[in-house]
Structure formats: C-alpha cells, structure tokens
C-alpha positions in Angstrom: 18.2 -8.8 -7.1 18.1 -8.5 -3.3 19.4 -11.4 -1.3 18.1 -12.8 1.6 20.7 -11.6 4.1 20.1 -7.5 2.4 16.5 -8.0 3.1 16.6 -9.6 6.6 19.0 -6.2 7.5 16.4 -4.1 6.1 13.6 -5.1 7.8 15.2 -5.0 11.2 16.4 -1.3 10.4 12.9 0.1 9.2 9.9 -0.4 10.8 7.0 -2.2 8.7 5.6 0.7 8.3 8.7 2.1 6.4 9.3 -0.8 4.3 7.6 -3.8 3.2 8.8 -6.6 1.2 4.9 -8.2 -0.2 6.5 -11.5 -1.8 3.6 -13.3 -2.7 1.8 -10.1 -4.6 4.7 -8.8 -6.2 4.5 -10.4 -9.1 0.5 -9.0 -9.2 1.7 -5.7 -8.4 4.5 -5.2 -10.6 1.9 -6.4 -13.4 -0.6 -4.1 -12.6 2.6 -1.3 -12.2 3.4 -2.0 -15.9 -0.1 -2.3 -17.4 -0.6 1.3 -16.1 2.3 3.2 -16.1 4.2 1.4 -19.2 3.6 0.7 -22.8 3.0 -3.2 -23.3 5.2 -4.8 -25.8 5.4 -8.2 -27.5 9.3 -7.6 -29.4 12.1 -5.5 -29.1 13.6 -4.0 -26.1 12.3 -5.1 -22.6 14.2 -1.7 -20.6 10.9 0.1 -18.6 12.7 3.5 -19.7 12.0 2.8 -23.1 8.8 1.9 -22.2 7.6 5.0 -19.8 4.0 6.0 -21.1 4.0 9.6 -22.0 7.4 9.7 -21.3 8.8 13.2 -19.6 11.8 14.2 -18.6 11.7 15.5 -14.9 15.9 16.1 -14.5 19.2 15.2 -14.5 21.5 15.3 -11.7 24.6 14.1 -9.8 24.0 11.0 -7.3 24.9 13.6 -4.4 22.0 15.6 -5.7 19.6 12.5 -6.1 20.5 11.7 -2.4 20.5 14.9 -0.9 17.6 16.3 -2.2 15.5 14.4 -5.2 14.6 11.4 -3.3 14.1 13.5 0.1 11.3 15.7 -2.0 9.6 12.5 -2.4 8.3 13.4 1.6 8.5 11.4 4.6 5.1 10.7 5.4 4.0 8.7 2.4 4.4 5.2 1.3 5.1 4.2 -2.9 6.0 1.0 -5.0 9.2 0.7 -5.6 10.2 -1.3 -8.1 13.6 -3.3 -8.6 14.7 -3.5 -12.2 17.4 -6.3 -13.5 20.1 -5.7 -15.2 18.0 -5.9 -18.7 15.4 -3.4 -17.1 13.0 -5.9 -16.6 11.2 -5.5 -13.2 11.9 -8.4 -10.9 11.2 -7.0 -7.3 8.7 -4.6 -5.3 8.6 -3.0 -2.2 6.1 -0.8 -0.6 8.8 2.1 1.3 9.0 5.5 2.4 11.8 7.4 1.1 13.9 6.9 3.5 13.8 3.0 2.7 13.7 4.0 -0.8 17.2 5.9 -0.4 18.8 3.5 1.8 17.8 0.6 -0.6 19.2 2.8 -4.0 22.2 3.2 -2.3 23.0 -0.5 -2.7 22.4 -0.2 -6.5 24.9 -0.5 -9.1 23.9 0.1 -11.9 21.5 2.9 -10.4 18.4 1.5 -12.2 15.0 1.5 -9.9 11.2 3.2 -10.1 8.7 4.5 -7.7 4.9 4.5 -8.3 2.6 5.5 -6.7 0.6 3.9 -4.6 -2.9 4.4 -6.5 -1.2 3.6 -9.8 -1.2 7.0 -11.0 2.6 8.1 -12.1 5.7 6.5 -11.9 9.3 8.1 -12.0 12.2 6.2 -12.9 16.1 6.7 -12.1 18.8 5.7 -14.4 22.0 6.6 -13.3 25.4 5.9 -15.1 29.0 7.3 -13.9 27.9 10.2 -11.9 24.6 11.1 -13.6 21.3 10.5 -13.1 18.4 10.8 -15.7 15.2 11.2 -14.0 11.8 10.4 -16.0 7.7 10.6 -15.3 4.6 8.5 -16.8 1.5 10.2 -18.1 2.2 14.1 -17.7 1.0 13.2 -14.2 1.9 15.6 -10.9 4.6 14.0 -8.8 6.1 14.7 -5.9 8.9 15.8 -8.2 7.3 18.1 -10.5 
C-alpha cells in the first residue's frame, strides 16, 4: 500500500483532475468494482486475476512495452478506477487517474500487480507483471481502450 509521504508527492505533481485519492468511498467503490467486474467467492483463492469475469486475454508484453505504449493507449483525456492490489491480490486501494497518473503510480510497483475500470463499471483490465513480463487481462468480452 501507498504511504502517506507517496501520496502527498502525487497529489502535488498531478492536478485533481489527473488524480484523486476518494478515501472515504474506496472501500464502496472497490466493492462495487468487484461485484461487477469479478466473480464473488466465499473459499479458495482471493487473487482478482483468478477471479476476472469472462476472463480474456488482451496481451503479453515487456514492462518497456507496457510503459511506452499499453498504458499510453489507454488516452489522455479520460479518467478510470484504478485499483491497488496487495501482495495476496486482494484490492486494498483506489484512485480515480488519467493515464499519466496511472503510469507514474505503476512505476512504483513491485510486484507489478494493479487494475483499471472503468469508470461506468463496464470492463476492467488487469496487469500482472513478473521479471520482465507482463500478462494483460479484460472482464466481460467488453471493448477497452486496449482491444
């Protein structure tokens, strides 16, 4: 998770419009993220990417590529959920960013573990990265900014 100091830099660097950091509903929109996008369940394993609904893969690429050109596809006018996953892959943070808060903010990850949704709860992508690969994944057969 984010600490106070990371947050504080981020929200002097990018105007509110860029990124957002809604503390108080978080824990409302994550909920309503998962009850959407993700299958729902009681036992076993807790890791979102196991849990995509109608799981798909977009791609796989390096972390150059994801950088360079993955993330920057996403567009610079709108606005998405991005959501902070812990080191289990449960979700424990959300932010309403661009992409270019979106990249600057992945770039602190390790592991590379983080989804976007959109903002009317229609899709969500997830990244996992490990070494110098990245898997990238869609919900519900929907159309992404991604493919």
């Amino acid at each position: 998770m984010f600490c106070e100091e990371k947050l504080n830099e981020l929200k002097k660097e990018f105007p509110a419009t860029d990124f957002k950091d809604p503390f108080y509903e978080g824990p409302a929109i994550i909920e309503k993220i998962i009850q959407k996008l993700f299958e729902k369940r009681i036992t076993g394993d807790l890791d979102l990417f196991e849990r995509i609904k109608d799981k798909t893969l977009i791609k796989k690429c390096t972390v150059t590529q994801l950088f360079g050109e993955v993330i920057p596809a996403l567009g610079t006018s709108s606005n998405y959920w991005l959501l902070l996953l812990s080191k289990y892959g449960v979700p424990n943070r959300v932010y309403d960013c661009k992409s270019v808060a979106i990249s600057k903010i992945a770039g602190m990850l390790y592991p590379l573990s983080f989804s976007v949704a959109d903002k009317k709860y229609n899709w969500a992508i997830c990244f996992k990265g490990e070494n110098n690969e990245v898997e990238i994944y869609k919900s519900k057969n929907a159309i992404t900014p991604l493919g």
